[in-house]
C-alpha positions as a Markdown table, in Angstrom:
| # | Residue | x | y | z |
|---|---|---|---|---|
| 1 | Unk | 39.4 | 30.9 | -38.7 |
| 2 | Unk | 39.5 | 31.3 | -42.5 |
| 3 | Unk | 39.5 | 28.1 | -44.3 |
| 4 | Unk | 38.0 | 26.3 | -41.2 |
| 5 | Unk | 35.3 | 23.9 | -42.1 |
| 6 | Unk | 32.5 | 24.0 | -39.4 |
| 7 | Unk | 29.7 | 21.2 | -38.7 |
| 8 | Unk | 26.4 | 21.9 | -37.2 |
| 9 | Unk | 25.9 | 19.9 | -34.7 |
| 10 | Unk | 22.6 | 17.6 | -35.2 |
| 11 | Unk | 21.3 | 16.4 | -32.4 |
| 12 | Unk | 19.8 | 12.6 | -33.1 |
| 13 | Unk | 15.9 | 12.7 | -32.3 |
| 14 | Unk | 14.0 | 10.3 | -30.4 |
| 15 | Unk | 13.7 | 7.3 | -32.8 |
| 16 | Unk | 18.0 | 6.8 | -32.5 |
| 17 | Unk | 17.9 | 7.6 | -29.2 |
| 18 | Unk | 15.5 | 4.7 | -29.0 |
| 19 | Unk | 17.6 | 2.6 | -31.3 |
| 20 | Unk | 20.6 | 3.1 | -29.1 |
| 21 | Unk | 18.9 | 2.5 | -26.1 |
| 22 | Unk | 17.4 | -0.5 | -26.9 |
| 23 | Unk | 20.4 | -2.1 | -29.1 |
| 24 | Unk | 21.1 | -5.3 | -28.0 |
| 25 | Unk | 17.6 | -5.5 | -25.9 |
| 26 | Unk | 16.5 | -9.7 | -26.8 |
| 27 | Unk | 13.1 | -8.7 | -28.9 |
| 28 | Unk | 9.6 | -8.9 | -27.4 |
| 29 | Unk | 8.0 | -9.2 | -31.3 |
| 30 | Unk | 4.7 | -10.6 | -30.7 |
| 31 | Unk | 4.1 | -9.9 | -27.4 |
| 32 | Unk | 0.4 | -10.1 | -25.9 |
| 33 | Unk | 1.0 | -6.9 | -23.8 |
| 34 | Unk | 0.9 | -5.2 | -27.0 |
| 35 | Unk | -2.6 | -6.0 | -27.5 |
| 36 | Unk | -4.0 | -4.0 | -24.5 |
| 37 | Unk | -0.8 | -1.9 | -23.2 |
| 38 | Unk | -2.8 | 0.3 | -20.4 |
| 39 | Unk | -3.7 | -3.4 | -18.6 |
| 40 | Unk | 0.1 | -3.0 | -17.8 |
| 41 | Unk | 0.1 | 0.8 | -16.4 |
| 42 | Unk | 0.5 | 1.0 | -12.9 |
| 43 | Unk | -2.3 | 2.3 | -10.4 |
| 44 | Unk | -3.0 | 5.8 | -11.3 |
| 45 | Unk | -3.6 | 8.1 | -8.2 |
| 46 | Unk | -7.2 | 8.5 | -9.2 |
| 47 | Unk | -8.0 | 4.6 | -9.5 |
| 48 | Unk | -8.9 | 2.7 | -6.5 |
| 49 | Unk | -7.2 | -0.1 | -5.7 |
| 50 | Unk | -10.1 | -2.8 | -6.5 |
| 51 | Unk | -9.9 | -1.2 | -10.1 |
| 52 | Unk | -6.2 | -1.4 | -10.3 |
| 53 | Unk | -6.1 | -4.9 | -9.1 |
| 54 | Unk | -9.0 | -6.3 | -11.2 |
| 55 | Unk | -7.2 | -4.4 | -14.3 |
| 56 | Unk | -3.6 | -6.1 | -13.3 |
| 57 | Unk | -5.5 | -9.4 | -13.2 |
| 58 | Unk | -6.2 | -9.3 | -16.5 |
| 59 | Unk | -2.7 | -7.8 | -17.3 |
| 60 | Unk | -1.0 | -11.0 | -15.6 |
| 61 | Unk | -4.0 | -13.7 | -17.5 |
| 62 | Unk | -2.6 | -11.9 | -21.0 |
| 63 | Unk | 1.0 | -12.9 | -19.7 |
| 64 | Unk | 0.3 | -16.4 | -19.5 |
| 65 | Unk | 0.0 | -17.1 | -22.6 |
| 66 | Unk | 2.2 | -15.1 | -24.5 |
| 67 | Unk | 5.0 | -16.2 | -26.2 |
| 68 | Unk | 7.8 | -14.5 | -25.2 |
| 69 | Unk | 6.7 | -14.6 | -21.4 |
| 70 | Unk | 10.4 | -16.0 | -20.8 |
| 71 | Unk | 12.3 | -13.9 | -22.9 |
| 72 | Unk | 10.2 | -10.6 | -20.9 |
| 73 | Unk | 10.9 | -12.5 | -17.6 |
| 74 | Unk | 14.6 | -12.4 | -18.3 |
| 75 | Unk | 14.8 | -8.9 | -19.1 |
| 76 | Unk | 12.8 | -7.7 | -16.5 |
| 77 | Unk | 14.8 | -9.6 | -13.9 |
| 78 | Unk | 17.8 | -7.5 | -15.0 |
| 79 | Unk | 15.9 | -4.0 | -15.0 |
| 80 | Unk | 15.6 | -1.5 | -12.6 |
| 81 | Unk | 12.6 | -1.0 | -10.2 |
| 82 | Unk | 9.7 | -3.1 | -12.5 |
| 83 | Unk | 7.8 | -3.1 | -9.1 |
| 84 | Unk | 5.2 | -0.8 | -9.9 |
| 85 | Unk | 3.5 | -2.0 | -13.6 |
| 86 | Unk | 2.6 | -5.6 | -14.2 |
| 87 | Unk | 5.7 | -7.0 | -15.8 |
| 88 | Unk | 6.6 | -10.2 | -16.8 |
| 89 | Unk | 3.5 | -12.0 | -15.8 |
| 90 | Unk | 4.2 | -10.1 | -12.5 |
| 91 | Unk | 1.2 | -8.0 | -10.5 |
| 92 | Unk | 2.3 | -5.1 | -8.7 |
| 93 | Unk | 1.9 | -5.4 | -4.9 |
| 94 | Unk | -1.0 | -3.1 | -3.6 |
| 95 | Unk | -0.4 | -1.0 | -0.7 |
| 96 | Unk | -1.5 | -2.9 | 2.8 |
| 97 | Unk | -0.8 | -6.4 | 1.5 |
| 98 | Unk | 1.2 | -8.6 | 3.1 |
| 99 | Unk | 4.7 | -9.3 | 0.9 |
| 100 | Unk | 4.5 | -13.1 | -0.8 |
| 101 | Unk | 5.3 | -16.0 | 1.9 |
| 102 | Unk | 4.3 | -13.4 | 4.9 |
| 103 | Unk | 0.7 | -14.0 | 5.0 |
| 104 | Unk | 1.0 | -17.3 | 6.2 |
């Protein structure tokens, strides 16, 4: 092995992985979720559901007007499972309720 240069190996920490994960994401700069992130949380097992739904109320009001609503909307469309969080302008559905357009 003499004469054999040797590298450690380094592994790349969380802010590159972050970087790599999210190159090429469209960015959310400015986004009113930002303001008031645990709005956006879904239900935690100790919340009842009046307090989850008047929190995700608010979440989905914040949405409205913020200006990259369209740009979230798109890339939530395209992710995985954003079903449980308000995302997008979107409430999660509470368990018992009656999907959209079945109520009726």
């Amino acid at each position: 092995m003499r004469g054999r240069r040797t590298t450690a190996r380094r592994e790349a920490g969380p802010v590159a992985l972050l970087v790599e994960i999210l190159e090429g994401t469209e960015s959310l700069s400015g986004a009113a979720c930002t303001r008031a992130p645990k709005l956006f949380d879904p239900r935690d097992s100790t919340e009842d559901s009046a307090t989850a739904e008047r929190r995700h109320h608010a979440a989905v009001t914040l949405c409205l007007d913020c200006p990259v609503l369209d740009t979230c909307r798109s890339w939530a469309d395209a992710s995985r499972d954003q079903t449980h969080a308000v995302t997008a302008g979107r409430a999660p559905r509470q368990p018992g309720r009656p999907k959209n357009g079945s109520d009726q």
